[in-house]
C-alpha atoms as an extended CHARMM CRD file, in Angstrom:
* protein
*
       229  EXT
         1         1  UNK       CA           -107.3850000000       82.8950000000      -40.7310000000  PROA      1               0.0000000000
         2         2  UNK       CA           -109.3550000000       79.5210000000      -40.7890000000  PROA      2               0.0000000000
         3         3  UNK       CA           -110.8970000000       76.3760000000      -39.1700000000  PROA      3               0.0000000000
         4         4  UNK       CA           -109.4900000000       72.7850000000      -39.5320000000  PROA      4               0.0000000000
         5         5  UNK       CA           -111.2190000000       69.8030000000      -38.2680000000  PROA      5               0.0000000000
         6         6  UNK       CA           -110.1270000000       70.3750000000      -34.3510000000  PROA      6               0.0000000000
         7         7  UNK       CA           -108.7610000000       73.8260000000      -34.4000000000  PROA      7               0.0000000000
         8         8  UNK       CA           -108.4520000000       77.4300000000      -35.4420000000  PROA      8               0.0000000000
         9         9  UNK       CA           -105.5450000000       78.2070000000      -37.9330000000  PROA      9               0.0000000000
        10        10  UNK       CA           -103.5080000000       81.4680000000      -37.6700000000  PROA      10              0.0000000000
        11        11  UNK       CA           -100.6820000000       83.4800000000      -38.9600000000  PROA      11              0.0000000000
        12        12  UNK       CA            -98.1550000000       84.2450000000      -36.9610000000  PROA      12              0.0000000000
        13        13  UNK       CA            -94.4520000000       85.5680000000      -37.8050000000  PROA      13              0.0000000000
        14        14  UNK       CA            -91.0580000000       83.7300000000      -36.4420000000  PROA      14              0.0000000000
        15        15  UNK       CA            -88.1090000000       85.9330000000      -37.6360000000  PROA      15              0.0000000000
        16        16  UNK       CA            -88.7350000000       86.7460000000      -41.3890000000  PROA      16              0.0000000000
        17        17  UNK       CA            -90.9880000000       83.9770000000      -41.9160000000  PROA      17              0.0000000000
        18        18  UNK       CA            -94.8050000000       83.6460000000      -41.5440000000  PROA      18              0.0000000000
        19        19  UNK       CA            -96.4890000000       80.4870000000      -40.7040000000  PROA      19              0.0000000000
        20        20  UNK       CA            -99.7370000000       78.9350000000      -40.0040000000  PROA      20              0.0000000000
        21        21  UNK       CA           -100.2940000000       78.1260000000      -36.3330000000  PROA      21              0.0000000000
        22        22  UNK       CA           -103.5740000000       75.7600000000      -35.1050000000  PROA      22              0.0000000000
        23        23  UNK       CA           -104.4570000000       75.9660000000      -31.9620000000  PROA      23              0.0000000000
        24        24  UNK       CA           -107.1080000000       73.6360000000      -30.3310000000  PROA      24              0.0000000000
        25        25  UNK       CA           -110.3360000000       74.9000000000      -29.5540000000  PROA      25              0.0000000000
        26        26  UNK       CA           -111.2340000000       75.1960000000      -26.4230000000  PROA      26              0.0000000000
        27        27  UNK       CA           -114.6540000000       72.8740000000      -26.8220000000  PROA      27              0.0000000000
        28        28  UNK       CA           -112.1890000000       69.7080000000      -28.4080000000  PROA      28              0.0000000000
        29        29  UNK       CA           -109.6590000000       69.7300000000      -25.4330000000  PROA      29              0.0000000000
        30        30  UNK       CA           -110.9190000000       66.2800000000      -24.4140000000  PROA      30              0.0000000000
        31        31  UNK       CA           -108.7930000000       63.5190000000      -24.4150000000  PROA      31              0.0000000000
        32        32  UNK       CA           -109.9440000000       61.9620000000      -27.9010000000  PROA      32              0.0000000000
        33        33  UNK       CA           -109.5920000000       64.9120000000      -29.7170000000  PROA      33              0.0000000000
        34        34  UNK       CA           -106.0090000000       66.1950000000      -27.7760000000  PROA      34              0.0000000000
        35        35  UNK       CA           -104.9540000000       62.1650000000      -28.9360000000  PROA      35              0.0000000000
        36        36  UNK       CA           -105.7140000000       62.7350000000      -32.5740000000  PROA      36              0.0000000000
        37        37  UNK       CA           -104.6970000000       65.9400000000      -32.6490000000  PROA      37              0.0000000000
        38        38  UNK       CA           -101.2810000000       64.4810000000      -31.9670000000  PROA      38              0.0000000000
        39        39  UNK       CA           -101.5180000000       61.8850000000      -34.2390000000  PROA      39              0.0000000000
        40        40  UNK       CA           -102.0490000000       64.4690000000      -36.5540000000  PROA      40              0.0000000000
        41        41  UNK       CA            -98.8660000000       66.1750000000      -35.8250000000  PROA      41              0.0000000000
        42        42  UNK       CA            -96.9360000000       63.1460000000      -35.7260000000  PROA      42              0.0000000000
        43        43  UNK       CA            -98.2600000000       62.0840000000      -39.4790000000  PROA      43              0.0000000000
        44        44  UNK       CA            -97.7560000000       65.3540000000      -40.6960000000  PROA      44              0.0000000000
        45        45  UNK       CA            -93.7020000000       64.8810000000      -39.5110000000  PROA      45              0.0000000000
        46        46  UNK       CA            -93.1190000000       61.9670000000      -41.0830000000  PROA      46              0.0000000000
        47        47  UNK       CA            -94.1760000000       63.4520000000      -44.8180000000  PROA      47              0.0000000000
        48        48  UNK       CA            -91.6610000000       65.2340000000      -46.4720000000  PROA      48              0.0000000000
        49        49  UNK       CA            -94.1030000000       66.1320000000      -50.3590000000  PROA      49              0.0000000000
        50        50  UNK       CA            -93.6870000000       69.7620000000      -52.4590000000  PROA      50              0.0000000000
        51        51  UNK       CA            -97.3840000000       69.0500000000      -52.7330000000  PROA      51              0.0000000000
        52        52  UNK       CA            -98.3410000000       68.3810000000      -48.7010000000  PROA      52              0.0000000000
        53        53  UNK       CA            -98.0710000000       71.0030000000      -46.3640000000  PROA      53              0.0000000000
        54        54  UNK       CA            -95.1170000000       71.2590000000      -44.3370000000  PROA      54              0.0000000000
        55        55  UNK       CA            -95.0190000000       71.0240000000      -40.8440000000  PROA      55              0.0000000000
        56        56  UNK       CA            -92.8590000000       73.7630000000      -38.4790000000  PROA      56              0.0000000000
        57        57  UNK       CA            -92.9230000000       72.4950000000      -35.5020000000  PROA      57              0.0000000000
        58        58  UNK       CA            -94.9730000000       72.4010000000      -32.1600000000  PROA      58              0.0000000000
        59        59  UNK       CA            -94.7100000000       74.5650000000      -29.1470000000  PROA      59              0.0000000000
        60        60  UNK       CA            -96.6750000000       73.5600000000      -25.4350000000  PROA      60              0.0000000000
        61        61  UNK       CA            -97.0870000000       77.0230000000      -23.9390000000  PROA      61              0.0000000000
        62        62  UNK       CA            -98.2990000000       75.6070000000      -21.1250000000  PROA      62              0.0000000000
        63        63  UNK       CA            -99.8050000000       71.8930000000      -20.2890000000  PROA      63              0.0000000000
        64        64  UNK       CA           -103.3230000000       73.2460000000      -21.2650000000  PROA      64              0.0000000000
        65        65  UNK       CA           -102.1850000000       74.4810000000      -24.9750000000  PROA      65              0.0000000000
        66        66  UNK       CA           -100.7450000000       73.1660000000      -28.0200000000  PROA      66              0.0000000000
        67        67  UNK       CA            -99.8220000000       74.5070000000      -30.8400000000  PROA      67              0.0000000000
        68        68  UNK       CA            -98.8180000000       73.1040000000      -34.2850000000  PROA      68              0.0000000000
        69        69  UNK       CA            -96.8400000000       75.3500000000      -36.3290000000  PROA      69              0.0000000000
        70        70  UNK       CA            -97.0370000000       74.6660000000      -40.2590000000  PROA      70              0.0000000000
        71        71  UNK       CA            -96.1660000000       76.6400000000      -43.1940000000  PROA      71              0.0000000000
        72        72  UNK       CA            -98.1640000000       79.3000000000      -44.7050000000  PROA      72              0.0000000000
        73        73  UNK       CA            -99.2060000000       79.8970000000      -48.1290000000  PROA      73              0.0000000000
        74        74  UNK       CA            -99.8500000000       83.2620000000      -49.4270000000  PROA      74              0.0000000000
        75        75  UNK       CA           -103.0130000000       82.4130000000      -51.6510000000  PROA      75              0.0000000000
        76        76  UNK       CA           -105.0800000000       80.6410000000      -49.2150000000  PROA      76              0.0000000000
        77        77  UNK       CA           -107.5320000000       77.7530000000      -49.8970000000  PROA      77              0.0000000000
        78        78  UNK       CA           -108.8030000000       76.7900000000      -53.2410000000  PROA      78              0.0000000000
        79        79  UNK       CA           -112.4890000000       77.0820000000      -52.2870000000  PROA      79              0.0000000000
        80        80  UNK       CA           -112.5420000000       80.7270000000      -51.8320000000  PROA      80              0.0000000000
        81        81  UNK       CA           -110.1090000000       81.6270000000      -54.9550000000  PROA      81              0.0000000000
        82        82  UNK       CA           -112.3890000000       79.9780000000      -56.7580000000  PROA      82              0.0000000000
        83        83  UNK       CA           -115.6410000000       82.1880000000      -55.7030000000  PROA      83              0.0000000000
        84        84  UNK       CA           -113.3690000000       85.2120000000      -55.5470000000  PROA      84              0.0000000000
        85        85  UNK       CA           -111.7330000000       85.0840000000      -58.5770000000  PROA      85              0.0000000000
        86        86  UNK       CA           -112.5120000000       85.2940000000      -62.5250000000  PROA      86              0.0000000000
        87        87  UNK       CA           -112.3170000000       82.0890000000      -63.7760000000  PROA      87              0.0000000000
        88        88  UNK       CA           -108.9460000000       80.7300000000      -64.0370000000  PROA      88              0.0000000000
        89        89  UNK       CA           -106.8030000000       79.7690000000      -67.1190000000  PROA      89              0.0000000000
        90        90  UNK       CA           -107.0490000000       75.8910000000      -67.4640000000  PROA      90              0.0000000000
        91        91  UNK       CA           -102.9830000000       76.0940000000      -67.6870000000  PROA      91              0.0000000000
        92        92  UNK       CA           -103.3840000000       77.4230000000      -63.9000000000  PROA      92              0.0000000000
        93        93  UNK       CA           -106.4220000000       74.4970000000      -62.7900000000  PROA      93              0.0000000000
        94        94  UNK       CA           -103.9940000000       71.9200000000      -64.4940000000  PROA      94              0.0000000000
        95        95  UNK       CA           -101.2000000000       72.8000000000      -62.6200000000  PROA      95              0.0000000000
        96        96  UNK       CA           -103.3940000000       72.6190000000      -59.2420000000  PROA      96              0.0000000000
        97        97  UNK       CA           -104.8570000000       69.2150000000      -60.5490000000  PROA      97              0.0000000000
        98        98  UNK       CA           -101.6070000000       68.0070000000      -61.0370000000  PROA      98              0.0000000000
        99        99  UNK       CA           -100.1890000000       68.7650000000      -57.8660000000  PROA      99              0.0000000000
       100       100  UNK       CA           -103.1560000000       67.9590000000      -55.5900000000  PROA      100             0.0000000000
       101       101  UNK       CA           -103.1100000000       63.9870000000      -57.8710000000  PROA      101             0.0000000000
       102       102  UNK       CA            -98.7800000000       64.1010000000      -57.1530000000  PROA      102             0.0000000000
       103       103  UNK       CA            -99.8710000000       64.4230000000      -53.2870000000  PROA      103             0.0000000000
       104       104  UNK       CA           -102.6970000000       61.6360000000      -53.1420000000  PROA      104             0.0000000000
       105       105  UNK       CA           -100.0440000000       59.7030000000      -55.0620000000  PROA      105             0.0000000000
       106       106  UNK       CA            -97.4330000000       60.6600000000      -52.3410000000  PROA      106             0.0000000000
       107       107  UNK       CA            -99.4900000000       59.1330000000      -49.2940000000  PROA      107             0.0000000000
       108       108  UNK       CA           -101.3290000000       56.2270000000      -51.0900000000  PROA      108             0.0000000000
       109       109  UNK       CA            -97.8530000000       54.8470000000      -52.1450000000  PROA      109             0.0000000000
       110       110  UNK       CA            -97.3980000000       54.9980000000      -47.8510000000  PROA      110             0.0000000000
       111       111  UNK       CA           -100.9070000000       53.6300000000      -47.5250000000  PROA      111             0.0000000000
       112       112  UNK       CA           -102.4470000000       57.1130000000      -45.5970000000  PROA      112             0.0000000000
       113       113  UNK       CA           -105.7180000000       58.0320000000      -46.7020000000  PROA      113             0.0000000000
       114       114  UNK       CA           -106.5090000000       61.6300000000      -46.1660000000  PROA      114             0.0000000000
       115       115  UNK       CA           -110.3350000000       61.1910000000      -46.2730000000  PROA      115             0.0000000000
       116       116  UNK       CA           -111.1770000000       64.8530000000      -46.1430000000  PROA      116             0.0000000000
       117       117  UNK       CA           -110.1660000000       66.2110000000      -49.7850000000  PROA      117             0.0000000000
       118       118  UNK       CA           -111.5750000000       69.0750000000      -50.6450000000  PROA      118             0.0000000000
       119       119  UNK       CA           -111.3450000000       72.4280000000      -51.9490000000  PROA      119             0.0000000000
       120       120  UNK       CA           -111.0220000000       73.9830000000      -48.5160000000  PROA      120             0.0000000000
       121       121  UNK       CA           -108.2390000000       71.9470000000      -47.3860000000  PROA      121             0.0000000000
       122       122  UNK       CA           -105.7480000000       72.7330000000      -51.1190000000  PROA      122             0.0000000000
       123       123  UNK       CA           -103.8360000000       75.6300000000      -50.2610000000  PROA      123             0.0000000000
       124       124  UNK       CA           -102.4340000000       77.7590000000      -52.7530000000  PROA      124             0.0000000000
       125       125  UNK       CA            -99.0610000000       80.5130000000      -53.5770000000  PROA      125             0.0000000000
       126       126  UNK       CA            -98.6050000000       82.9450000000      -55.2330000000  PROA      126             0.0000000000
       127       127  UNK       CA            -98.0870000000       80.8270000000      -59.0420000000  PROA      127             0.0000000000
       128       128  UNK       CA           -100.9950000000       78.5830000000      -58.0450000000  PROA      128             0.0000000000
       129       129  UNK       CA            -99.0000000000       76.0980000000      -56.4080000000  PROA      129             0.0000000000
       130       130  UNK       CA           -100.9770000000       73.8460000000      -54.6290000000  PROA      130             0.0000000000
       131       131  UNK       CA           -100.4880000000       71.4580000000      -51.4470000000  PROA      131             0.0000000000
       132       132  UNK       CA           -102.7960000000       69.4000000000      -49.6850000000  PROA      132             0.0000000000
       133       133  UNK       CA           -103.5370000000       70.3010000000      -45.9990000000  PROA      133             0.0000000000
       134       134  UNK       CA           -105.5820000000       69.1700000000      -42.5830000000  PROA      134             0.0000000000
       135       135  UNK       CA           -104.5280000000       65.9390000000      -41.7590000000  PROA      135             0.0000000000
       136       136  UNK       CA           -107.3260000000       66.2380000000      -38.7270000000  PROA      136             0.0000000000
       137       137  UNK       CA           -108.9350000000       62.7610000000      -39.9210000000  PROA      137             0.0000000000
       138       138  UNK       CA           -106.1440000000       61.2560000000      -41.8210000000  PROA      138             0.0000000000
       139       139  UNK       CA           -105.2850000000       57.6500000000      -41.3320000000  PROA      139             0.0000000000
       140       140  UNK       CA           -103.0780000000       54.7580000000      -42.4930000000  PROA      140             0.0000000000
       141       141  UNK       CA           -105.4260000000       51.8490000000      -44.1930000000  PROA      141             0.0000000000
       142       142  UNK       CA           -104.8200000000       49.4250000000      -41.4700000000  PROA      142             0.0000000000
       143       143  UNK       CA           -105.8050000000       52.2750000000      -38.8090000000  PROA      143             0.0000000000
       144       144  UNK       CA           -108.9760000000       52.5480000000      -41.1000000000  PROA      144             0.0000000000
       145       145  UNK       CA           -109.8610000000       48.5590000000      -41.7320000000  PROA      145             0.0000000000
       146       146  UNK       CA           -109.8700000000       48.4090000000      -37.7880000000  PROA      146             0.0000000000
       147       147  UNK       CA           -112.8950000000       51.4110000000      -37.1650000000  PROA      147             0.0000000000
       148       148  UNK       CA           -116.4350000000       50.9510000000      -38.7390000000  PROA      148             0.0000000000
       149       149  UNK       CA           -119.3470000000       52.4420000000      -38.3810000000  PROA      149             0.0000000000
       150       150  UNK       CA           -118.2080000000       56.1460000000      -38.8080000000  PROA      150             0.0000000000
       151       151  UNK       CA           -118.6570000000       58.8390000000      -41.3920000000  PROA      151             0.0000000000
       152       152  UNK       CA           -115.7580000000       61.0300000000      -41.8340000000  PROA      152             0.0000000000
       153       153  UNK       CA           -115.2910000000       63.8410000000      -44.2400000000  PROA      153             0.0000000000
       154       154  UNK       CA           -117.4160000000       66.5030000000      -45.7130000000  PROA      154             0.0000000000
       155       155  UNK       CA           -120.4110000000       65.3740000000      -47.7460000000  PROA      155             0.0000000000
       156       156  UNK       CA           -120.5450000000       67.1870000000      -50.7120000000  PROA      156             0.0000000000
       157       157  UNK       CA           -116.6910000000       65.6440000000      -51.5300000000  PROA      157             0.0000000000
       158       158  UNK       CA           -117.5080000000       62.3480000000      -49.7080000000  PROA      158             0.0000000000
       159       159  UNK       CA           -117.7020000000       58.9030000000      -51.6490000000  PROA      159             0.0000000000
       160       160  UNK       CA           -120.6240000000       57.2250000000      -51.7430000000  PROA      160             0.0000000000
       161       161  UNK       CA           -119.1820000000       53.6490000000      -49.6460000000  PROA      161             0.0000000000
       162       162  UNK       CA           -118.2170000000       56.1280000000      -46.8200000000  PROA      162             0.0000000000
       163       163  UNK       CA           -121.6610000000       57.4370000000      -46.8800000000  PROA      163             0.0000000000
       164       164  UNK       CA           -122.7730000000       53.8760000000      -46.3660000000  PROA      164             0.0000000000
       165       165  UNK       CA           -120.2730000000       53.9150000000      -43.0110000000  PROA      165             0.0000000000
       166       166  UNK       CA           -117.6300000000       51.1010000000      -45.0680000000  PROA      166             0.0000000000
       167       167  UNK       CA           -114.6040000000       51.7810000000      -44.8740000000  PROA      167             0.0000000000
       168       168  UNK       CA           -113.1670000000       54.6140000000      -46.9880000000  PROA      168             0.0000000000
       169       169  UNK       CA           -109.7590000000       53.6410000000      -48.9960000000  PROA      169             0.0000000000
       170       170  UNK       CA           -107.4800000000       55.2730000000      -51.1100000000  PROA      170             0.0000000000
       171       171  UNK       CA           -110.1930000000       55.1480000000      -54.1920000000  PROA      171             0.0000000000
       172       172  UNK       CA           -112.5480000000       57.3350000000      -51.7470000000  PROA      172             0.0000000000
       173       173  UNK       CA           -109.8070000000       59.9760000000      -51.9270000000  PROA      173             0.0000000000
       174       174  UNK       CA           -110.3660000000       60.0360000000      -55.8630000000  PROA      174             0.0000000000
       175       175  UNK       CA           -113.6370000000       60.1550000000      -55.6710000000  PROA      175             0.0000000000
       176       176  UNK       CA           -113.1280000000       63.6100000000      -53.6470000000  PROA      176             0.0000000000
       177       177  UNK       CA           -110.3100000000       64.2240000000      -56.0430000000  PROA      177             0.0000000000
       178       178  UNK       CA           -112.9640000000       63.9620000000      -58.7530000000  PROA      178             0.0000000000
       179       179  UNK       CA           -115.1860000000       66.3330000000      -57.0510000000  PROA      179             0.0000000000
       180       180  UNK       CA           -112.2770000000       69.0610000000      -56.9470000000  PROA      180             0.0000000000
       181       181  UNK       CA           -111.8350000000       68.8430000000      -60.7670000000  PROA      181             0.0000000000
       182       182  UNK       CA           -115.3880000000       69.7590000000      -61.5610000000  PROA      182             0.0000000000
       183       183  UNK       CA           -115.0410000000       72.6530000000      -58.7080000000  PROA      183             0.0000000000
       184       184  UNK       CA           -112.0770000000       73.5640000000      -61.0830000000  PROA      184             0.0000000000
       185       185  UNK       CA           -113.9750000000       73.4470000000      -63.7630000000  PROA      185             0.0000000000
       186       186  UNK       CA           -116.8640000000       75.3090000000      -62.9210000000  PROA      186             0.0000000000
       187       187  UNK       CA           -115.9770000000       76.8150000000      -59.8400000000  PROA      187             0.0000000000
       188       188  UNK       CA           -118.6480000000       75.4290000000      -57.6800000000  PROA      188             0.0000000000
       189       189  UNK       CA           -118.9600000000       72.0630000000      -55.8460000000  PROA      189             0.0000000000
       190       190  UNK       CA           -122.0520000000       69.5430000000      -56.3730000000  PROA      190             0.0000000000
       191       191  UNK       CA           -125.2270000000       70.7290000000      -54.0680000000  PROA      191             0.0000000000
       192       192  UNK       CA           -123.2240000000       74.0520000000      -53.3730000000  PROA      192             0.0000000000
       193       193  UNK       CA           -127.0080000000       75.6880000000      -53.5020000000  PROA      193             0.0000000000
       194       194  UNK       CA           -128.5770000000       72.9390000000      -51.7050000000  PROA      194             0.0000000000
       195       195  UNK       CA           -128.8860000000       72.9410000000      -46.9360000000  PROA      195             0.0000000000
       196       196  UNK       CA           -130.3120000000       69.8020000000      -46.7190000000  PROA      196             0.0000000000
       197       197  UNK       CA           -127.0430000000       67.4930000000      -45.8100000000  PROA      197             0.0000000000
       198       198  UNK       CA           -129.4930000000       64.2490000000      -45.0600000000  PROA      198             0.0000000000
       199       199  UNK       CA           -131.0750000000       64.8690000000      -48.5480000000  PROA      199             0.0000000000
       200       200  UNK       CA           -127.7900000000       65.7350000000      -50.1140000000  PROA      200             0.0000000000
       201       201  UNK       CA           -126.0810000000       62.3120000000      -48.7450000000  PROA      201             0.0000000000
       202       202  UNK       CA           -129.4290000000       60.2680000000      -49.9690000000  PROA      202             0.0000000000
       203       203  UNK       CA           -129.0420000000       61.6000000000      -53.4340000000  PROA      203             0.0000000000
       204       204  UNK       CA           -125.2250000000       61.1350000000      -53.5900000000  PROA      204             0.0000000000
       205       205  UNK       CA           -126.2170000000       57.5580000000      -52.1560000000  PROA      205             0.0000000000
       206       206  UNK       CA           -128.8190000000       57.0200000000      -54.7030000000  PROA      206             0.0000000000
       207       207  UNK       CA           -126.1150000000       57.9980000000      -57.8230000000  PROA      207             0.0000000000
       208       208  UNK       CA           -128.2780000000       60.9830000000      -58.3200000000  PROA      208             0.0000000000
       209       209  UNK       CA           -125.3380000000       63.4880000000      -58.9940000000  PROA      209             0.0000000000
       210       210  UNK       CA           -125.1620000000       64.3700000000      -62.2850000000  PROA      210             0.0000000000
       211       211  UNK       CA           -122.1650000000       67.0900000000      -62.7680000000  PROA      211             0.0000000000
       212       212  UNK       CA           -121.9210000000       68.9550000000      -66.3550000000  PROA      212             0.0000000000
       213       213  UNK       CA           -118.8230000000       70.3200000000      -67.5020000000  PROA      213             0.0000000000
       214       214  UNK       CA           -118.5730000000       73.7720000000      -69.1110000000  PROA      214             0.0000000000
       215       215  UNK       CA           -117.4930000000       73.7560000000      -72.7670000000  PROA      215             0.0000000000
       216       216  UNK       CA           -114.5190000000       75.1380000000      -71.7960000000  PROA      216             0.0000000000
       217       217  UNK       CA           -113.3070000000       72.3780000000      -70.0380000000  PROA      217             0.0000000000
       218       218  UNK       CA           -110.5290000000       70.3640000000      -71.5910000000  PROA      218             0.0000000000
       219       219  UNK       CA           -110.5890000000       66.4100000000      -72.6220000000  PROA      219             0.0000000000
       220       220  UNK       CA           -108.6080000000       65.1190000000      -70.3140000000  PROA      220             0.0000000000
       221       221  UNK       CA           -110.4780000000       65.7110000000      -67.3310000000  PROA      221             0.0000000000
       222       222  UNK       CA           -113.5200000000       64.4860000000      -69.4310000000  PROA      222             0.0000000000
       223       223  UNK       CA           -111.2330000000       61.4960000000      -69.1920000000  PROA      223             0.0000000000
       224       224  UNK       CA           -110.0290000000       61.1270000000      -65.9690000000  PROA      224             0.0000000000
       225       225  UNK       CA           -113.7550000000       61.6520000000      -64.3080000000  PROA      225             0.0000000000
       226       226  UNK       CA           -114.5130000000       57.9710000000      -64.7540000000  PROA      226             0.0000000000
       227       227  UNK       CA           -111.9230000000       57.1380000000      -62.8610000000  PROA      227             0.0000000000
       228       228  UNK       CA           -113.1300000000       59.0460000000      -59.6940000000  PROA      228             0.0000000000
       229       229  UNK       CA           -116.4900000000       57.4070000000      -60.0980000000  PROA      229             0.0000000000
């Protein structure tokens, strides 16, 4: 189905219902990566958001497997409905705005920073509902304050302080939140034609990311994109 940060995703049915099951690869079975794959599962359980992913549950086949079970939405990520499809009604990109800002409001209010927003990880139904999923790199702000030196996320979304290895924070999130509005907008992300990820993160570092709106697109984002910046 997909790839999260650690694992593979698939469907799977239990009774009437289908869900999304990840399953750890068998190259990040280490110890670091089984330990935040938990922590992962155990954030995920204490959110309870119309706009976050929901998780099922977890099942341990065996002491050498584990599985977290989540639900599954029909539509599948934003990223690929967005290359797939026409280009959407700005009724429909407002609605997925809206509910991707409700669930960075949701865990900033808890201090959790997601630090991997992006296109990829907003799942979508079948009325272009939208929820916010892989919580593979997730932390609480504390959690964060205490690790430097490490660059988490995916560059093209990332913020330019967590480029420079500080610390990311709950404004890094809107930065990436930022970067989903122009996807919505004109259905690509910034450097989507460019391979070069050191070149990429130097120009992002140097401000050198100048993103154009269509015509189409309506005032308010115009007016919210400062505050992502």
């Amino acid at each position: 189905m997909s790839q999260g940060t650690y694992g593979d995703v698939w469907l799977a049915t239990v009774g009437t219902d289908t869900v999304a099951v990840k399953v750890l690869r068998r190259n990040h079975r280490s110890t670091p990566v089984v330990a935040a794959f938990l922590r992962e599962i155990h954030l995920l359980s204490t959110l309870q958001s119309p706009f976050i992913v929901a998780l099922r549950g977890i099942v341990y086949p065996h002491p050498a497997k584990l599985l977290c079970v989540k639900e599954c939405l029909d539509k599948g990520d934003l990223r690929t409905s967005l290359r797939l499809n026409t280009r959407l009604m700005w009724a429909m990109n407002a609605k997925v705005a809206l509910h991707l800002a409700s669930a960075l409001a949701y865990l900033h209010d808890r201090r959790i920073i997601h630090r991997d927003v992006k296109s990829r990880n907003v799942l979508l139904n079948a009325t272009f509902g939208a929820k916010l999923a892989d919580f593979g790199v997730a932390t609480t702000i504390k959690q964060q304050r205490e690790r430097t030196g490490r660059v988490v996320g995916t560059y093209r979304w990332m913020a330019p302080e967590v480029l420079r290895q500080q610390p990311a924070s709950p404004a890094s999130d809107v930065y990436s939140f930022g970067v989903v509005l122009f996807e919505l907008d004109t259905r690509q992300a910034p450097f989507d034609d460019h391979g070069d990820a050191d070149e990429m993160a130097q120009r992002i570092l140097n401000g050198d990311l100048t993103l154009e709106f269509s015509p189409a697109c309506p005032r308010w984002v115009h007016d919210i994109w400062p505050c992502s910046a």
